[in-house]
C-alpha positions in Angstrom: -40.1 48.7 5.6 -37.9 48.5 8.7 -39.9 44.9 9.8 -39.0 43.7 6.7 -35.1 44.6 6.8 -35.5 43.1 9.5 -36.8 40.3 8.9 -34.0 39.7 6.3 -31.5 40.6 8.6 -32.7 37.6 10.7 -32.9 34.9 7.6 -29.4 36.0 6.7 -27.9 35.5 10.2 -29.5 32.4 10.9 -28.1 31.1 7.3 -24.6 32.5 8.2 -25.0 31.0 11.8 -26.3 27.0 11.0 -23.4 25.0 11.3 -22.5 22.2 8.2 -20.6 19.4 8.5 -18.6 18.8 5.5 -16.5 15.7 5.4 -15.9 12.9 7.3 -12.6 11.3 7.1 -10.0 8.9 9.2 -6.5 8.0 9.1 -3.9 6.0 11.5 -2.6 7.8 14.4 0.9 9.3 14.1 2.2 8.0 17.2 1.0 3.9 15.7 -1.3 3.2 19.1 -5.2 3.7 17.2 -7.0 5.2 14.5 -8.5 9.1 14.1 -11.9 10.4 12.7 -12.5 13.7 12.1 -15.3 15.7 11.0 -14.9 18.4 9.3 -17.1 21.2 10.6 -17.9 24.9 9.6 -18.7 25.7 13.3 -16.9 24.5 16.4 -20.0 22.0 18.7 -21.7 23.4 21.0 -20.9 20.2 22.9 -20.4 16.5 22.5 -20.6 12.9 24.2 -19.6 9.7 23.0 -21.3 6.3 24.2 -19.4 3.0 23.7 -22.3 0.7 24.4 -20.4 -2.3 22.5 -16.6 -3.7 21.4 -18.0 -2.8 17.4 -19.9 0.4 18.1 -19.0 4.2 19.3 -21.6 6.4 18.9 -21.1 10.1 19.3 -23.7 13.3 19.7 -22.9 16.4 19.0 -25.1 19.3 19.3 -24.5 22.8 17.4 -28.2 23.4 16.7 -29.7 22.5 12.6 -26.3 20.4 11.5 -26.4 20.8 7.8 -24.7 17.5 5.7 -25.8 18.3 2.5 -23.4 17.3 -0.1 -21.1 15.6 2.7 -18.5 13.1 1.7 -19.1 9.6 2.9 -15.7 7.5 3.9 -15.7 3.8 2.0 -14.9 1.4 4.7 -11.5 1.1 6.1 -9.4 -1.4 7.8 -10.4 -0.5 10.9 -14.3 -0.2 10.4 -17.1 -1.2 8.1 -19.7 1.8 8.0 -20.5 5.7 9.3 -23.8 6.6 9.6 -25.4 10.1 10.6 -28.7 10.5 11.9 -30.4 13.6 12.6 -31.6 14.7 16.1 -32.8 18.2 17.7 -30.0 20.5 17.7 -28.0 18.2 16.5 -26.2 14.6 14.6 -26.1 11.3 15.6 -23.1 9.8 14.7 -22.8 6.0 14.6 -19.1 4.0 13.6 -19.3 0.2 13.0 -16.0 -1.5 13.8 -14.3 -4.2 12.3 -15.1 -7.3 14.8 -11.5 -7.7 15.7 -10.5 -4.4 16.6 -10.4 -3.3 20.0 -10.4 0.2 21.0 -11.7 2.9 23.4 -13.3 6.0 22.1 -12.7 9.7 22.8 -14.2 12.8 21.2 -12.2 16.4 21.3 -12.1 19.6 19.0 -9.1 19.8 16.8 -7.1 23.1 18.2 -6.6 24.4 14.7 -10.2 24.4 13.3 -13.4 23.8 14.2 -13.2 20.4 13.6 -14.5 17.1 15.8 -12.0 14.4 16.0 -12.9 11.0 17.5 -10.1 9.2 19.0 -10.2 5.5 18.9 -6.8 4.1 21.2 -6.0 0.2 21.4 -6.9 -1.2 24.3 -7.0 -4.4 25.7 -10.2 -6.7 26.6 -10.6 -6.5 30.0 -10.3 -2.2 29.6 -13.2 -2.7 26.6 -15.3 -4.7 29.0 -15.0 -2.1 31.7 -15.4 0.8 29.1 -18.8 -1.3 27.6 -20.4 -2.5 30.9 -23.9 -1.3 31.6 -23.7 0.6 28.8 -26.8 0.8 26.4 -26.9 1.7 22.6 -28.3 5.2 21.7 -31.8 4.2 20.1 -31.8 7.6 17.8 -35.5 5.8 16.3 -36.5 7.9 19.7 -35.8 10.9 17.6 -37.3 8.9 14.8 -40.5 8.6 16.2 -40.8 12.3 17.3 -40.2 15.8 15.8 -40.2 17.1 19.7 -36.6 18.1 21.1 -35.5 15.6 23.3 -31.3 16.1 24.5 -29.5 12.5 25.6 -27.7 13.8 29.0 -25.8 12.4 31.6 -28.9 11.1 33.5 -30.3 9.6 30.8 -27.2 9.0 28.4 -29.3 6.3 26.5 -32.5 7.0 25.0 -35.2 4.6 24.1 -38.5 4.3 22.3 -40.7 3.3 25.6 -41.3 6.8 26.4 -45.3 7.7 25.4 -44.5 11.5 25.3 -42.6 11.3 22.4 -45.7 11.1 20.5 -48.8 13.7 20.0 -52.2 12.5 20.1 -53.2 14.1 17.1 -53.3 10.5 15.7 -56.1 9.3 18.1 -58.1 11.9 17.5 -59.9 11.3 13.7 -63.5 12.6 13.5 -65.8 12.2 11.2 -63.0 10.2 8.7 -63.3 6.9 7.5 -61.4 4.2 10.2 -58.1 2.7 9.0 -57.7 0.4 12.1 -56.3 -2.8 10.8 -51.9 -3.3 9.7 -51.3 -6.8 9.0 -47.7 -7.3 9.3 -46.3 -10.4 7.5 -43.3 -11.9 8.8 -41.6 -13.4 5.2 -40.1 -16.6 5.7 -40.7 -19.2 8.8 -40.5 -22.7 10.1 -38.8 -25.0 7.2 -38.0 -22.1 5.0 -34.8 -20.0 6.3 -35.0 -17.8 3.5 -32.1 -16.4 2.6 -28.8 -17.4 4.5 -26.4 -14.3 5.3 -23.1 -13.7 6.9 -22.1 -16.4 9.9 -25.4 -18.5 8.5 -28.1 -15.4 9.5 -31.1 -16.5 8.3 -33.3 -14.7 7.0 -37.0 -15.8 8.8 -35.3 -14.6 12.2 -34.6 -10.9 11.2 -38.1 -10.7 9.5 -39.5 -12.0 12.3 -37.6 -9.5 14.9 -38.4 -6.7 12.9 -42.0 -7.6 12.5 -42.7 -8.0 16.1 -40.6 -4.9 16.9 -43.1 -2.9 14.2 -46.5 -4.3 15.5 -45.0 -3.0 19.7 -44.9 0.1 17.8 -48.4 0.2 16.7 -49.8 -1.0 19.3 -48.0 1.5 21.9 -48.4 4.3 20.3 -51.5 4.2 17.7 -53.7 2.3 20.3 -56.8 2.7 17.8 -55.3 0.3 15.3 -55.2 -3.3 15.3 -51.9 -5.3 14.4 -52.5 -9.0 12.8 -49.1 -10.9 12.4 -49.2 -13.9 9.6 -46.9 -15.0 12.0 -45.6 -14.4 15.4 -43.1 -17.7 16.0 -41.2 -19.9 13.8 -43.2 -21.3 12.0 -44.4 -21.9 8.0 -47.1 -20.0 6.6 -48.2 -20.8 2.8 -47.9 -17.6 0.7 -51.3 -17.4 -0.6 -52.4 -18.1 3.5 -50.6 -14.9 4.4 -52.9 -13.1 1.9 -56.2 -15.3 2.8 -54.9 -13.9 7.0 -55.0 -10.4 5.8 -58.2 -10.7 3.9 -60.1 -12.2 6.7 -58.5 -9.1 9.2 -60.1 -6.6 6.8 -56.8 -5.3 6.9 -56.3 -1.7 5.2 -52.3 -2.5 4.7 -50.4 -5.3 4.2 -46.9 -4.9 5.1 -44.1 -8.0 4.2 -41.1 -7.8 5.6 -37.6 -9.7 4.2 -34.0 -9.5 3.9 -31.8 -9.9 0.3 -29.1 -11.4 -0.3 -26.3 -11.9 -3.5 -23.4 -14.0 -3.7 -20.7 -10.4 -4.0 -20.6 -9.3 0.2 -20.4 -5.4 -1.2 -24.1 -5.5 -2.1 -26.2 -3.5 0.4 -29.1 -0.7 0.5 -33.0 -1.3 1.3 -35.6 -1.4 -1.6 -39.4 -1.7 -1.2 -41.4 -3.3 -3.9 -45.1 -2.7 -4.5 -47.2 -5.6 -6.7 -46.7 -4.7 -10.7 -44.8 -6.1 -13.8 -40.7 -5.6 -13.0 -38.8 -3.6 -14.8 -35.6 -4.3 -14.2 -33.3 -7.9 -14.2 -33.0 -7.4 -10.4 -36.3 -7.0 -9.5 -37.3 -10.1 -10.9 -34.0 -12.4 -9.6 -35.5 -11.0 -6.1 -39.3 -11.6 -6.9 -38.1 -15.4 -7.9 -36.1 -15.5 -5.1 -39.5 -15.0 -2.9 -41.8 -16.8 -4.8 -39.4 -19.9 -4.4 -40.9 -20.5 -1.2 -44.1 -21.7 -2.9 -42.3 -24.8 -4.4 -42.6 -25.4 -0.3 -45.9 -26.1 0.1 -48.0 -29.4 -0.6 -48.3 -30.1 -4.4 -44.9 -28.3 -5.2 -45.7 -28.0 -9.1 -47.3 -24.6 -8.5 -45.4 -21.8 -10.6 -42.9 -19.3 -9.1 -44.2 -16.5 -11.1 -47.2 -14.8 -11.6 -48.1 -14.6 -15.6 -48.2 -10.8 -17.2 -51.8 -11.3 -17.8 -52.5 -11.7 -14.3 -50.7 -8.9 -12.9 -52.1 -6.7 -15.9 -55.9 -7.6 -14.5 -55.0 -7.3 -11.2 -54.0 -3.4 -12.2 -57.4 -2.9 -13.8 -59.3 -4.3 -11.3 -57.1 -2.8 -8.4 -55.5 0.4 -9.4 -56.8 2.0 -6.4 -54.8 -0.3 -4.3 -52.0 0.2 -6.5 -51.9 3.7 -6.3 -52.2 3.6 -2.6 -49.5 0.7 -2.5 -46.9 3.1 -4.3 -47.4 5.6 -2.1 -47.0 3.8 0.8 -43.6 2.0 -0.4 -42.3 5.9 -1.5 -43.1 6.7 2.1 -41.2 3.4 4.0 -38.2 4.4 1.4 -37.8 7.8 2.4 -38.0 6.9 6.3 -35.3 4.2 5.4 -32.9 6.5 3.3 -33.8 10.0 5.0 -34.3 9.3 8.9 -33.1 6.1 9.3 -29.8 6.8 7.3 -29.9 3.4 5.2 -28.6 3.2 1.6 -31.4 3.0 -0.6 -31.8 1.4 -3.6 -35.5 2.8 -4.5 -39.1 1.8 -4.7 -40.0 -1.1 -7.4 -42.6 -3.1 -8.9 -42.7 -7.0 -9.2 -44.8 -9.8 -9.0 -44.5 -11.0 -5.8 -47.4 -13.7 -5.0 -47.3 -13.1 -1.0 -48.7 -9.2 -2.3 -51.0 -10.6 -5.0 -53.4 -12.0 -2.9 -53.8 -9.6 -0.3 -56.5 -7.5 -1.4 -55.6 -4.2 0.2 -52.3 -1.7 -0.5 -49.4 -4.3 0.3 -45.8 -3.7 0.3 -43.0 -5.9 0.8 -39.4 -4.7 1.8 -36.0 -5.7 1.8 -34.5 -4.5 5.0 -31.0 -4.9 3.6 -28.4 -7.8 2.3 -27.5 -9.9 5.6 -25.1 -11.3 3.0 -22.8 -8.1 3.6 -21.0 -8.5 7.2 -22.0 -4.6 8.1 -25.8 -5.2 7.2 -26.0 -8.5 8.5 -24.7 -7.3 11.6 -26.4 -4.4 12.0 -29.8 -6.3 11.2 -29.0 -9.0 13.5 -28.9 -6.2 16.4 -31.3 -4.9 18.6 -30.1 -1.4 17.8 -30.3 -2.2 13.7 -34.1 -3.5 13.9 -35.4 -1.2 16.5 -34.4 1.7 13.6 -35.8 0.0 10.9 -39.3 -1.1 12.6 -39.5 2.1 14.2 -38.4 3.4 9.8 -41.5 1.3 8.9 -43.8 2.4 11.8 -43.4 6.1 11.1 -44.5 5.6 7.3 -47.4 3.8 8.3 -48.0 6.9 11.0 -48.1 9.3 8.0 -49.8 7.2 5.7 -52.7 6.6 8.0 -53.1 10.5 9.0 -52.9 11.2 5.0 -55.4 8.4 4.4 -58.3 9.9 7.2 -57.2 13.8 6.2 -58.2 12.3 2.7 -61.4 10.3 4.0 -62.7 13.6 5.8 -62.4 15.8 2.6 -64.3 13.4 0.9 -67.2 13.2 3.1 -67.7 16.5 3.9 -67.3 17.6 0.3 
């Protein structure tokens, strides 16, 4: 009776003790020389450091153990910046601001002396003092803490964090027995050569951010899942046929087929990431983005060939491949929570269309949208190192879990 008292004791402190963060919010400075952020926190931080690694980025840490944000209120964009983002880390938040290209300030963090809140301060300054502030400093890759559930603190030795580090990972990955291999990711660059795909902000196009992102993903695998191949569709700039991205993966033997892409729409606000997974559409918007895609067809030599795939086609390809389907769905449920839950995207959900590029790889096959680079905050966070190291590193992590899923489901099978 007493352990147990105790035991609740315990639960109850820890729930009193774990530290929420609430709100975020900003206004002007009273005194007219910069901006103020402050977070709004249940708990004073244990402690905090802010990294200016660019003119348009301040990122601050701040560590007070399990920050809860449920519920939290998200700022819309000001005048002064376009987006804040949170991501989690061991005892602690990641906190990312993306400023407006022409504002110039430097950044310093403090705790408000009549509550437990964080403010940021963000002071005008001139840029020659931003250059100084910014040189030889590197972006805080929080995809390090994406890519492992260990605790790992930035510090003033190592202030900025990045993905190289092998320890990050277990080996419990590398060590299947007796399962069935999965040991072939095709990764499918969308776009290439004399298709741009879509054009975003400042003329982005769209082949070069797939083609970042792609590469970025397939380091991952190879780095730190050493037992699976990685086949690229492409791996430069150059046009692939959409039924040849398919034939590539078929001849690998692949056992996923992931296609990557940007969106785009003529209203800048649009944003979020959605994943698609080979089916009839269901909504208007799914099919203006699987036309959009299947344009690229008209491309190719003997351009008469259809942009969309007829209903009777995809209903036989769900009869004859429901397995691949199944696995397909699960799959693009697991890249959407990475994108929406670790990587901190907005999402706009996992949906089914008729994309041909997916249609003939015989094999679960996904294809996502990274993001709109017609919106001047995605387009430049997708254009960055920083923005596609997350979302490979988004992507590789679902493809981590899926595999271990896939063999845990392979051994139950053939020892049952």
């Amino acid at each position: 009776m007493f352990a147990l008292t105790l035991l609740l004791f315990l639960v109850t402190l820890t729930s009193y003790a774990q530290s929420s963060l609430t709100r975020i919010s900003s206004s002007e400075r009273s005194d007219g020389k910069g901006y103020v952020v402050r977070l709004s926190m249940s708990s004073k931080a244990d402690s905090f450091k802010v990294y200016q690694p660019t003119q348009d980025l301040i990122q601050l840490a701040v560590y007070n153990g399990d920050i809860d944000t449920t519920g939290i209120e998200y700022p819309e964009p000001k005048d002064f910046y376009d987006e804040i983002s949170l991501h989690k880390i061991p005892q602690g938040l990641g906190v990312d601001v993306y400023l407006n290209k022409d504002i110039a300030v430097a950044a310093d963090a403090y705790p408000d002396k009549n509550s437990s809140d964080l403010l940021l301060g963000l002071t005008y300054a001139s840029e020659k003092e931003i250059e100084k502030i910014t040189k030889d400093v590197e972006p805080v890759i929080w995809s390090k803490f994406l890519l492992s559930d260990s605790a790992i603190v930035a510090n003033n030795s190592n202030p900025s964090p990045t993905v190289s580090d092998d320890s990050v990972l277990d080996d419990t990955y590398y060590k299947a027995k007796n399962k069935l291999k999965f040991d072939v990711v095709v990764i499918d660059a969308g776009h290439g050569g004399k298709d741009p795909g879509s054009i975003g902000y400042h003329g982005t196009e769209e082949k070069d951010v797939a083609l970042a992102v792609a590469l970025k993903l397939g380091h991952y695998i190879n780095k730190y899942l050493p037992n699976v191949k990685v086949v690229y569709t492409r791996k430069d700039d150059k046009f692939v046929p959409l039924k040849e991205r398919g034939s590539i993966a078929n001849r690998a033997e692949g056992d996923l087929f992931v296609s990557i892409h940007c969106n785009s729409y003529k209203k800048k606000r649009a944003r979020g990431t959605e994943v698609y997974f080979l089916g009839l559409h269901r909504s208007q918007a799914a099919f203006n983005v699987m036309k959009k895609e299947n344009s690229v067809i008209k491309l190719e030599e003997g351009n008469d060939k259809k942009t969309e795939l007829t209903e009777n086609q995809l209903l036989i390809y769900e009869l004859a491949n429901s397995g691949y389907m199944a696995s397909s769905e699960k799959l693009a449920g697991m890249v959407s929570h990475q994108f929406r839950d670790r990587a901190k995207r907005i999402s706009r959900g996992v949906k089914q269309a008729g994309f041909i590029v997916l249609y003939h790889a015989s094999m679960p096959a996904i294809l996502t949208e990274l993001g709109f680079i017609t919106n001047p905050s995605e387009q430049r966070f997708l254009t960055s190192d920083y923005g596609q190291s997350i979302m490979a590193s988004a992507i590789f992590r679902a493809v981590r879990n899926y595999k271990e899923q896939f063999e845990k489901s392979q051994h139950f099978t053939t020892t049952n």
